[in-house]
C-alpha positions as CSV (number, residue, x, y, z in Angstrom):
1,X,-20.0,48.4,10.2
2,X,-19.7,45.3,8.0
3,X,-22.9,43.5,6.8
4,X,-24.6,40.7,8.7
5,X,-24.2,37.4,5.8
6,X,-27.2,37.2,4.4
7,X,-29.2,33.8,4.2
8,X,-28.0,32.8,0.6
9,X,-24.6,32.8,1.0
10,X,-24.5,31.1,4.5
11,X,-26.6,28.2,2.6
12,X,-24.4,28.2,-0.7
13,X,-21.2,27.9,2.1
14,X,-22.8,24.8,4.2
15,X,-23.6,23.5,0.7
16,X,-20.3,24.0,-0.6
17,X,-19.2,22.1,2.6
18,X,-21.4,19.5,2.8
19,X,-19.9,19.0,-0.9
20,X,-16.6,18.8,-0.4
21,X,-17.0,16.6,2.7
22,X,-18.9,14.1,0.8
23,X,-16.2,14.3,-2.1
24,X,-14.0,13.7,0.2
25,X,-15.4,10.5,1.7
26,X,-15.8,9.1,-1.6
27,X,-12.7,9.3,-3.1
28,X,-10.1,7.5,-1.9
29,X,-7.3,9.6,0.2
30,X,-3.9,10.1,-1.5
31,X,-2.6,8.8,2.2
32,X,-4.8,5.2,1.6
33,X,-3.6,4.9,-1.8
34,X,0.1,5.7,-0.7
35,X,-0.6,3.4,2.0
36,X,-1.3,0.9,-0.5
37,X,1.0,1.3,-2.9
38,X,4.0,0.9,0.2
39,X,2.5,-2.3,1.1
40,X,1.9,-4.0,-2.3
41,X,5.6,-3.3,-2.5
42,X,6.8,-4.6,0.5
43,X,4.9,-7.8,-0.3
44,X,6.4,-8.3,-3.7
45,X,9.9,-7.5,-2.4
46,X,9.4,-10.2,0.2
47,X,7.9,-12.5,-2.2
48,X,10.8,-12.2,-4.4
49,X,13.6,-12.3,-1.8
50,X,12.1,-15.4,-1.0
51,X,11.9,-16.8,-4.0
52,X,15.3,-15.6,-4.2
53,X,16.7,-17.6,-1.4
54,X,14.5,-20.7,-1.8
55,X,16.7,-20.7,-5.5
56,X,19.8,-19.8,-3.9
57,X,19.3,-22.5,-1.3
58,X,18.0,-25.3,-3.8
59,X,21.0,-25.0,-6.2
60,X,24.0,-24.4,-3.5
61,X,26.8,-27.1,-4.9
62,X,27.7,-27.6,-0.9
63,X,24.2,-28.8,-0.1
64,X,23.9,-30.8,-3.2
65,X,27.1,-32.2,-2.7
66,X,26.4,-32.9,1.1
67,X,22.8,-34.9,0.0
68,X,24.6,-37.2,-2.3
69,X,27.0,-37.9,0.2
70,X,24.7,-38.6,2.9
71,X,22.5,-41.0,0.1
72,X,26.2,-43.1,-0.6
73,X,26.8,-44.1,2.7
């Protein structure tokens, strides 16, 4: 017949536990900081496709040539 826990060991367990779940809350979850990390670089790859286009756009001969046309006449 196995042995009923004693009372030291059923405390040193919902210590333990109480430890780890407040370690847990503390520390920031590899899921957060993944989260995080997927965002930050989705911004910056938007930011510098945009930046990208905005150059693109601002130095197309077409466009240039088209605004000095419309400024002759």
């Amino acid at each position: 017949m196995p042995h009923p826990p004693d009372r030291s060991s059923a405390r040193l367990t919902f210590t333990t536990r109480i430890r780890h779940l407040t370690d847990r809350l503390t520390q920031p979850q590899p899921s957060q900081r993944h989260r995080a990390i997927g965002l930050a670089a989705s911004l910056l790859f938007a930011l510098l496709t945009g930046l990208y286009v905005i150059q693109e756009v601002l130095n197309d001969p077409l466009l240039i040539q088209d605004d000095a046309r419309q400024h002759v006449f």
